[in-house]
N, C-alpha and C positions, 0 to 999 in steps of 0.2 A: 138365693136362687140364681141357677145361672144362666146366662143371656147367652142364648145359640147362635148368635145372629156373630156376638164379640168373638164366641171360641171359634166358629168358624174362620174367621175373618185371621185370629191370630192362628191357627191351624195353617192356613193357607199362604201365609204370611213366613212364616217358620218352613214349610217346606218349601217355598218358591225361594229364600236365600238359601238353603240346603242345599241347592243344586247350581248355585252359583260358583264353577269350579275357579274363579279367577279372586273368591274371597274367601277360601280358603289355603292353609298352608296344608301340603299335601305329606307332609310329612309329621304333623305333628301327630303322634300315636302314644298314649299313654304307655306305661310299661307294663300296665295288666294285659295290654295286647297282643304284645309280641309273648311267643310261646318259646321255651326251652327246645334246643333240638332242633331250630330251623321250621321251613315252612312249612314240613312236609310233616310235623305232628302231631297229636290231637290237643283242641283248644282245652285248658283246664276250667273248666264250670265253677263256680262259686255260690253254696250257698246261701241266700237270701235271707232266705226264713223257713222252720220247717215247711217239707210240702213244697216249695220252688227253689231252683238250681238259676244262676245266670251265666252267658259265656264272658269272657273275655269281654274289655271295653274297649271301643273306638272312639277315639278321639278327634271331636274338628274343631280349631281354634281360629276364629273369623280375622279377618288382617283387618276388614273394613270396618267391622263392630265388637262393641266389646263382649262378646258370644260367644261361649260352649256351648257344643250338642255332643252328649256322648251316648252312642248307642249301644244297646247289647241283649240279646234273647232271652229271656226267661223261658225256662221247661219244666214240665208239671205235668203229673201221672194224674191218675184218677185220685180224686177226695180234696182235701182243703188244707190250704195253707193258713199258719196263723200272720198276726200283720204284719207286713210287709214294710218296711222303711221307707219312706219318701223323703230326702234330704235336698230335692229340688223341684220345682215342678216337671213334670213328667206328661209325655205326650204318647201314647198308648194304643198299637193296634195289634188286632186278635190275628194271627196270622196264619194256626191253624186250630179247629175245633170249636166246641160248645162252650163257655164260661158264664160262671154266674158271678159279678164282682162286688162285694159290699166296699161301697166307698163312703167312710163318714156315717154309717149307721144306714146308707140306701144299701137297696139293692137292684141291680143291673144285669140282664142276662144278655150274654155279646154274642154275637155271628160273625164267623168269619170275617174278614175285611172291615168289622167295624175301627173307628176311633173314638177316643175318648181326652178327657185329659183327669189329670189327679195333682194335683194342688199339693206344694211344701206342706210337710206335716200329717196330713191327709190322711185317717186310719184303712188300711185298705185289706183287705183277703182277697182269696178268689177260691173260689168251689167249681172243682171239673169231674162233670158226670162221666166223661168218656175217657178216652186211651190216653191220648196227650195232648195237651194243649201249648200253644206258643204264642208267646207276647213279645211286640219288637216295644222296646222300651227307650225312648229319646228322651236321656237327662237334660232341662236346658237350663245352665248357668247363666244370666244375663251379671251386665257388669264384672264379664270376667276378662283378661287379657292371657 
């Protein structure tokens, strides 16, 4: 079961260093970032799983701790993806549209600007009744340099 009080806490924990621009290095950017072509062209999406597409990763590697967060959009038409990879735990907001998310065998229907988290391993889908839906998806690597 999980304790709202803990994800909260690490939620708020995890974003309040995410915004500390003096711990991280501002340049460190994976190479799935940078796009062919300069800046000026479209980011290449990558396949997930059937049913979700992700852009391009950003990468933040903390000087002061030993933390990755790498960010990157999920997009999804209408219907269901099959599961999803979770290779880290993953910090998860709806950013536009209606979702229904089975995480681990629950099921979850998000609004907008909800958060969530999803746990290494974590079997996940997500079913979208509407047009498109977008997920900002924060990979966070702990003990990484």
């Amino acid at each position: 079961m999980c304790h709202p009080k803990r994800n909260l806490m690490f939620i708020a924990i995890v974003l309040a260093i995410a915004f500390v621009p003096a711990a991280i290095d501002p340049v460190a950017q994976t190479a799935e970032s940078k796009t062919a072509g300069g800046e000026n062209s479209r980011p290449q999406y990558e396949v997930l799983a059937k049913g979700i597409v992700a852009s391009p990763t950003f990468s933040a590697q903390f000087k002061s701790a030993p933390l990755r967060l790498e960010f990157r959009n999920w997009v999804m038409g209408r219907g269901e993806t099959e599961t999803i990879p979770t290779p880290t735990r993953i910090l998860m907001e709806l950013r536009q549209g209606t979702i229904t998310t089975t995480l681990s065998g629950e099921k979850n229907e998000r609004q907008q600007g909800d958060f969530w988290m999803v746990e290494k391993g974590a079997a996940l889908s997500i079913q979208n009744p509407g047009e498109v839906g977008v997920v900002r998806a924060i990979y966070i690597y702990e003990n990484s340099r």
